[in-house]
LOMAR-691660 format. One line per field, with one value per residue (C-alpha): residue in three letters; x, y, z. Coordinates in nm, 3 decimals, decimal comma. Layout:
<lotis>
resn [ALA;...]
east [X;...]
north [Y;...]
up [Z;...]
</lotis>
This chain:
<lotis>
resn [UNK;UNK;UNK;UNK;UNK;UNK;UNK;UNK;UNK;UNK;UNK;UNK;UNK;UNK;UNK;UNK;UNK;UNK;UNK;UNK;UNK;UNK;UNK;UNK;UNK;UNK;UNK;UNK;UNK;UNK;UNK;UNK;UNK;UNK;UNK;UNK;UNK;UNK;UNK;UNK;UNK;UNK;UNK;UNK;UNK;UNK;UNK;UNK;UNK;UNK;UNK;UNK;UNK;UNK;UNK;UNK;UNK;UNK;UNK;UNK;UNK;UNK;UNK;UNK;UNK;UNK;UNK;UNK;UNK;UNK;UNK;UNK;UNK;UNK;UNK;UNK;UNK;UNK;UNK;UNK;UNK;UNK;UNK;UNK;UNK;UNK;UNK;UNK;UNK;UNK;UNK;UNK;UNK;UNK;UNK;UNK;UNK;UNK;UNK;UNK;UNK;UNK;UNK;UNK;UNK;UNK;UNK;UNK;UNK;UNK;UNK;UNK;UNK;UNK;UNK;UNK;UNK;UNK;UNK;UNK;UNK;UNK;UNK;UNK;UNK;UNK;UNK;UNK;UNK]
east [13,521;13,400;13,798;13,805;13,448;13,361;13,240;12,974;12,890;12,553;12,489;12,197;11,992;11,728;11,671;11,708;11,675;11,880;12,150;12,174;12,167;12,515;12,655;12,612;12,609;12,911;13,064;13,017;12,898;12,671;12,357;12,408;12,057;11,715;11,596;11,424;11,380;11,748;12,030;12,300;12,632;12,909;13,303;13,596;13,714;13,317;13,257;12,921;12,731;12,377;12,230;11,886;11,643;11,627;11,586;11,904;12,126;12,414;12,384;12,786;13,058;13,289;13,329;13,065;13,312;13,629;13,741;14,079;14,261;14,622;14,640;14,402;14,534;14,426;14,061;14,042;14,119;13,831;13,609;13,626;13,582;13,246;13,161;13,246;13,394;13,634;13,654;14,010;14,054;14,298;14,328;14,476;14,827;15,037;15,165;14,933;14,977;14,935;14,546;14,533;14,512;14,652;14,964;15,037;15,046;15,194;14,893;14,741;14,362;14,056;13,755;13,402;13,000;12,724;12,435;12,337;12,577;12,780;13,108;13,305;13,667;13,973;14,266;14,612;14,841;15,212;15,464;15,755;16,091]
north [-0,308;-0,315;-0,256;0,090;0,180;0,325;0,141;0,261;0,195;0,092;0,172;0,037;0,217;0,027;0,414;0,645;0,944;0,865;0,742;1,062;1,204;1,026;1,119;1,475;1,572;1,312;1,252;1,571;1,466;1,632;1,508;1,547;1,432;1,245;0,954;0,681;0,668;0,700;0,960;0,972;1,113;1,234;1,178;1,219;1,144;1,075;0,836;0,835;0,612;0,551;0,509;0,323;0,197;-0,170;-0,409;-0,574;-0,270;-0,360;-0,741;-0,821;-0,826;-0,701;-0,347;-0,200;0,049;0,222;0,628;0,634;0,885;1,064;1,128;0,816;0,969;1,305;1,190;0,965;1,291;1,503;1,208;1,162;1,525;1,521;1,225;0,902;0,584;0,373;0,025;-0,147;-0,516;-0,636;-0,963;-0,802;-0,838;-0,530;-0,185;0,054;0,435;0,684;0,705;0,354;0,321;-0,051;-0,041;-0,375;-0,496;-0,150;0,036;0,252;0,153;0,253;0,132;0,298;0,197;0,401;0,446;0,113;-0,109;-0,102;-0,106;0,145;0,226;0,457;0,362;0,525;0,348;0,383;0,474;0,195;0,247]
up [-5,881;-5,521;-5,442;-5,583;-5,436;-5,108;-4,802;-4,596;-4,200;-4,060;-3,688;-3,521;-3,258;-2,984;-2,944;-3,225;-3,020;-2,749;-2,961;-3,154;-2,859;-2,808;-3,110;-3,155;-2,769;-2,678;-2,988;-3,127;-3,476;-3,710;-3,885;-4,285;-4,332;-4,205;-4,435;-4,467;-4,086;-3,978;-3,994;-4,206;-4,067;-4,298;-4,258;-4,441;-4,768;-4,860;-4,629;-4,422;-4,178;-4,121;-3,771;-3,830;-3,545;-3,510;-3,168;-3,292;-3,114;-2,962;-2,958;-3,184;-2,970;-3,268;-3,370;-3,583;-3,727;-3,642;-3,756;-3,879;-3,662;-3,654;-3,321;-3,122;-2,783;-2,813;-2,936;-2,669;-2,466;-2,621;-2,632;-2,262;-2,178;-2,356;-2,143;-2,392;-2,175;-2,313;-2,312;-2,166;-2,316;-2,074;-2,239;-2,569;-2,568;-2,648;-2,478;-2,367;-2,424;-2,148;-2,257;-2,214;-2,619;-2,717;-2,915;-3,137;-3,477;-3,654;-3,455;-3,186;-3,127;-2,877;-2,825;-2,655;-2,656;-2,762;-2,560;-2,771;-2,661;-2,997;-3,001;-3,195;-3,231;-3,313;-3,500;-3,536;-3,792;-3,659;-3,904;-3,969;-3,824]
</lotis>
């Protein structure tokens, strides 16, 4: 049941403002809707997060949430012309792309902070063979 239903993102902001700031200036995102005292963001294939305010911000050290790209190295690209920083784990083992992307385990992944201190990523899965 849960398998074959749709899974839905919560990102936690210290500061609400400032971290849509973030994601519509720097990430380029668009608000669907305002409710129940967050913001709901829309993605593909029906998917949606919600960015709600809570002192917890930024405290995991694990990704909140990752966007499942076809091309990580050219959205790192645009990301970081809008003014996003990426994270580099040099401890993860692996190749790195020219973007500095990490390559292992059948894919290509990146990782940035928002102006909360959660971590987010991007994730290319590389075709077999």
């Amino acid at each position: 049941m849960l398998q074959d239903s749709p899974l839905y993102a919560y990102i936690p902001a210290r500061d609400l403002a400032r971290a849509r700031r973030f994601y519509e200036d720097k990430v380029g995102l668009h608000a669907k809707e305002e409710t129940n005292g967050g913001v709901v963001y829309q993605f593909g294939g029906g998917t949606a997060a919600f960015l709600y305010p809570t002192p917890n911000a930024g405290t995991s050290q694990a990704s909140q949430a990752f966007w499942s790209v076809a091309d990580v190295d050219a959205e790192i690209q645009a990301l970081e012309a809008r003014g996003v920083q990426f994270e580099h784990y040099a401890e993860l083992p692996g190749e790195r792309s020219p973007r500095g992307a990490l390559i292992a385990g059948g894919a290509k992944a990146a990782w940035f902070k928002d102006s909360e201190g959660n971590i987010l990523a991007l994730v290319q899965t590389l075709s077999k063979g």
